[in-house]
C-alpha positions in Angstrom: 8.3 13.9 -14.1 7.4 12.2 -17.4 4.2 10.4 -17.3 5.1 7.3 -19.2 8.5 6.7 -18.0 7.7 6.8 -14.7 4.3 4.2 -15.1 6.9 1.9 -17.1 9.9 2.3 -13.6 6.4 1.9 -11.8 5.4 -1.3 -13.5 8.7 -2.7 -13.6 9.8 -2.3 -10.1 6.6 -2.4 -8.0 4.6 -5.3 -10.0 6.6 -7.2 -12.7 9.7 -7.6 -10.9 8.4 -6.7 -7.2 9.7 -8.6 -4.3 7.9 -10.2 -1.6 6.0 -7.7 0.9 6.6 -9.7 3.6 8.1 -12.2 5.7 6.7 -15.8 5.1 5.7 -14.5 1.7 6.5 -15.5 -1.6 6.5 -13.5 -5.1 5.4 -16.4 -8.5 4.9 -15.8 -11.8 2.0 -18.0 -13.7 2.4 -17.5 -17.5 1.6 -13.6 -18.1 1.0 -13.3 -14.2 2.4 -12.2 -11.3 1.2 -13.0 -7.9 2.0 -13.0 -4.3 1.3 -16.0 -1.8 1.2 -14.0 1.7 2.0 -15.5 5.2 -0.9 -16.7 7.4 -1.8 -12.9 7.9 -0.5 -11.2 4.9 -1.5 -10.1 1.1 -2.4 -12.3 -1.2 -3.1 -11.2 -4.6 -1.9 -10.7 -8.6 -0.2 -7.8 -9.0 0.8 -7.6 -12.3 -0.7 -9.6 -15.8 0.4 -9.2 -19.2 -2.8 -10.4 -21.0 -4.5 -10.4 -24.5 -8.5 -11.0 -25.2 -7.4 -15.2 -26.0 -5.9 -15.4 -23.0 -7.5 -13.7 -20.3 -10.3 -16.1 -19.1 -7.7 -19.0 -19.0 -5.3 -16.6 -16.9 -8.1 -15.6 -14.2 -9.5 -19.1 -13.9 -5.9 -20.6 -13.3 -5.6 -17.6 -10.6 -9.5 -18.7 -9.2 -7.7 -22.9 -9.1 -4.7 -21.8 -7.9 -5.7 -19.6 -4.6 -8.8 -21.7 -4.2 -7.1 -24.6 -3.6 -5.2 -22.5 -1.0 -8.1 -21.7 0.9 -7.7 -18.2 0.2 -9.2 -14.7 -0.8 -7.3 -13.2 -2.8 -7.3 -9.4 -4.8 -6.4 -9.0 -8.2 -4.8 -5.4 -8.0 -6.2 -4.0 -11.0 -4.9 -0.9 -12.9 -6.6 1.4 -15.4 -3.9 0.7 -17.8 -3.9 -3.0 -17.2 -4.9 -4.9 -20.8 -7.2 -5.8 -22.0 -9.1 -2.9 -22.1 -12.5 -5.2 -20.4 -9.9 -7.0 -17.5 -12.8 -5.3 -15.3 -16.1 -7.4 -16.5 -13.9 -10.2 -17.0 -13.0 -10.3 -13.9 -16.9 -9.4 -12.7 -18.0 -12.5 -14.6 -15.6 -14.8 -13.0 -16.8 -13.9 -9.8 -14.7 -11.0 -7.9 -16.1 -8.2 -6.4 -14.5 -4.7 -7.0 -13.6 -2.1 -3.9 -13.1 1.3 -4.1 -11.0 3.0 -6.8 -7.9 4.9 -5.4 -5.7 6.9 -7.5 -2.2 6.1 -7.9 0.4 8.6 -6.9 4.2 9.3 -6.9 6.2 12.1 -5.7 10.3 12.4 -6.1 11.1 12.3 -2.5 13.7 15.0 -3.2 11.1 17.3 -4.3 8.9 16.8 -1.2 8.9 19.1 1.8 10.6 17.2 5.1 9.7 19.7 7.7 7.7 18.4 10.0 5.1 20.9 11.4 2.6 19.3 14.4 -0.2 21.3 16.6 0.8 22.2 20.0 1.2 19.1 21.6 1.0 16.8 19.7 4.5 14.4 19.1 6.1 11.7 16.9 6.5 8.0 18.6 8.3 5.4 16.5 6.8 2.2 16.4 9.1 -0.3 17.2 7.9 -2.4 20.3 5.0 -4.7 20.4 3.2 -2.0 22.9 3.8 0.4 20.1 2.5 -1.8 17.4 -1.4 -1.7 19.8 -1.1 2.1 19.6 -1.0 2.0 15.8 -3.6 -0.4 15.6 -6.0 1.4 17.9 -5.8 4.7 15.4 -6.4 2.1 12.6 -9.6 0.8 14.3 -10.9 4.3 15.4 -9.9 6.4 11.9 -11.4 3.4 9.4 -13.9 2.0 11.6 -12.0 -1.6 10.5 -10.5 -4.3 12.7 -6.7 -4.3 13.2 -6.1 -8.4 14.1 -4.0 -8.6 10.8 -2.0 -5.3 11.1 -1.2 -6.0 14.0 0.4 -9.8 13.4 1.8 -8.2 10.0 3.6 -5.8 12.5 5.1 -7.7 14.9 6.2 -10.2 12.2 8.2 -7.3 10.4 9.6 -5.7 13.3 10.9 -9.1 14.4 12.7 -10.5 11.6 12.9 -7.6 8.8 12.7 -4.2 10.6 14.3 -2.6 7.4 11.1 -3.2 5.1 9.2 -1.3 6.9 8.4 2.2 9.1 5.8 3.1 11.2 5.1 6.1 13.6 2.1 7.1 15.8 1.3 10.6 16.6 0.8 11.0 20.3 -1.7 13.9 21.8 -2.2 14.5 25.9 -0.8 10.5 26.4 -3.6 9.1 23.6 -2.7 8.3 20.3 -4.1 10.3 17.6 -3.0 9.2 14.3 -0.7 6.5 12.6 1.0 6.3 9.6 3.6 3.4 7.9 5.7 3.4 5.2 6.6 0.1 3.6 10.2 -0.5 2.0 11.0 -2.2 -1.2 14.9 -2.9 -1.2 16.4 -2.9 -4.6 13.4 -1.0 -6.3 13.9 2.4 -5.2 10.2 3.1 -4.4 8.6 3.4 -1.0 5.2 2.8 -0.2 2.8 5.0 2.3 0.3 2.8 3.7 -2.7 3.3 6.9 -2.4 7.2 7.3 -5.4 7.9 9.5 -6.1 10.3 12.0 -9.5 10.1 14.8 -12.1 12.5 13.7 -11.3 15.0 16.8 -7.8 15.5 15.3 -8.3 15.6 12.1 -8.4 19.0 10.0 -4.9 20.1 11.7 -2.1 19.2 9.5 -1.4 15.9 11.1 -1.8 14.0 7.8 0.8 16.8 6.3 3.4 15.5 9.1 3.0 12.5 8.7 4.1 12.4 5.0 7.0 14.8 5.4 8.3 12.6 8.2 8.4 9.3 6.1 9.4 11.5 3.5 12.4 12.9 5.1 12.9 8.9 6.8 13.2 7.4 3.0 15.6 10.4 1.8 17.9 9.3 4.7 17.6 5.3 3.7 18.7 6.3 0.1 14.9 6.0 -1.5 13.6 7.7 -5.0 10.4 7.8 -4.8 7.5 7.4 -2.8 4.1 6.0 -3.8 0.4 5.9 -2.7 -3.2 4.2 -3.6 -4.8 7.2 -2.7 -8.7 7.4 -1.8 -10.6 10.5 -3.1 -10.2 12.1 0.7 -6.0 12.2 0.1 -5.5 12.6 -3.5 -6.2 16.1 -3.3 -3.7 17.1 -0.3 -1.1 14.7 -2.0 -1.0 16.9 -5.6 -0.4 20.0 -3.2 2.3 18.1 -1.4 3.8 17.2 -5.2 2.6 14.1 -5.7 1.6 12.7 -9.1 -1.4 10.6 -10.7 -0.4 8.1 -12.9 -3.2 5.9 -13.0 -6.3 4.3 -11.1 -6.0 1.0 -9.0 -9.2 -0.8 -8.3 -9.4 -4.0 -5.5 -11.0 -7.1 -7.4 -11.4 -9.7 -4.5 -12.0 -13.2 -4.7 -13.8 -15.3 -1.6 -13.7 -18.9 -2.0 
């Protein structure tokens, strides 16, 4: 895989040019950025900006007027490679906080493994009824210690109206439900997303995590996808390079709170 070529198809598809993530949400562009307006549950953020040193305060104040008068948070999705080279303290001084830095990855899905190997026991269920949606959403609460209320309402609203955007399966252990993964679809890019793969702490240490990617893996070969990608916390990034996944850059969360 060459480095460059893929962060350019990466930047291209997945940010310049990326369609909504969503239903009830909307992709703009604003000058040199790009942002999403979510539904009453979903994402909203800038995910892409083409800026210089003259414009860059004017660009993040319009964003601050803009979802402000929304009533919204909002996350600028900020990548290493984004210009100019001090987007970060810009962004500081205007007032958003930064998360975690994760590590973005990209695998070929034809050059990932899509045999699915589990514990004794342990099984795949699809999620694709509302009943199915509370499974995944109870891993999510137990694995990241987070609440769930938007996950879930961002489930249900996929599974309703655009069940082809997005996959989600829940690994089932002695009736409970163990650990959860979805994989979000981008028709007309070619990439795939891997989003919420957790498993509870008994579980975990047991290849579940390892199953859970070759199953989406093997689920986006057979829907016609390229490639998959990740924002991968420190925890994942290393079992992802042994799975054959590649870092092309750093993403860092920047939120805003009116």
């Amino acid at each position: 895989m060459d480095h460059e070529s893929m962060l350019d198809l990466f930047d291209r598809r997945m940010r310049r040019d990326v369609p909504a993530d969503g239903p009830g949400a909307r992709v703009e562009r604003s000058g040199d950025v790009v942002r999403q307006v979510g539904a009453d549950s979903g994402w909203n953020g800038v995910v892409w900006s083409d800026l210089t040193p003259r414009t860059a305060d004017a660009a993040i104040a319009e964003q601050v007027r803009y979802f402000t008068a929304l009533g919204r948070e909002f996350e600028w999705k900020l990548y290493a490679h984004d210009r100019p080279d001090d987007l970060s303290e810009r962004l500081t001084a205007a007032g958003f906080e930064p998360g975690p830095q994760e590590s973005l990855m990209v695998a070929r899905v034809g050059d990932l493994a899509t045999r699915i190997e589990l514990p004794d026991g342990v099984r795949l269920h699809p999620v694709t009824t509302p009943a199915d949606v509370d499974l995944l959403a109870a891993v999510h609460e137990e694995a990241f210690g987070t609440g769930a209320a938007g996950l879930r309402e961002r489930m249900h609203a996929q599974l309703a109206s655009h069940p082809d955007t997005v996959h989600a399966v829940v690994a089932m252990a002695e009736g409970l439900p163990v650990s959860a993964a979805r994989m979000e679809l981008y028709p007309g890019t070619g990439f795939a997303g891997l989003w919420g793969g957790g498993t509870v702490a008994s579980w975990r240490g047991r290849g579940i995590y390892r199953a859970l990617i070759a199953h989406r893996a093997r689920i986006a070969a057979e829907r016609g996808y390229d490639y998959l990608q990740v924002d991968a916390s420190s925890m994942s990034a290393p079992i992802l390079a042994r799975l054959g996944f590649v870092r092309l850059s750093t993403t860092t969360p920047f939120m805003y709170r009116p």
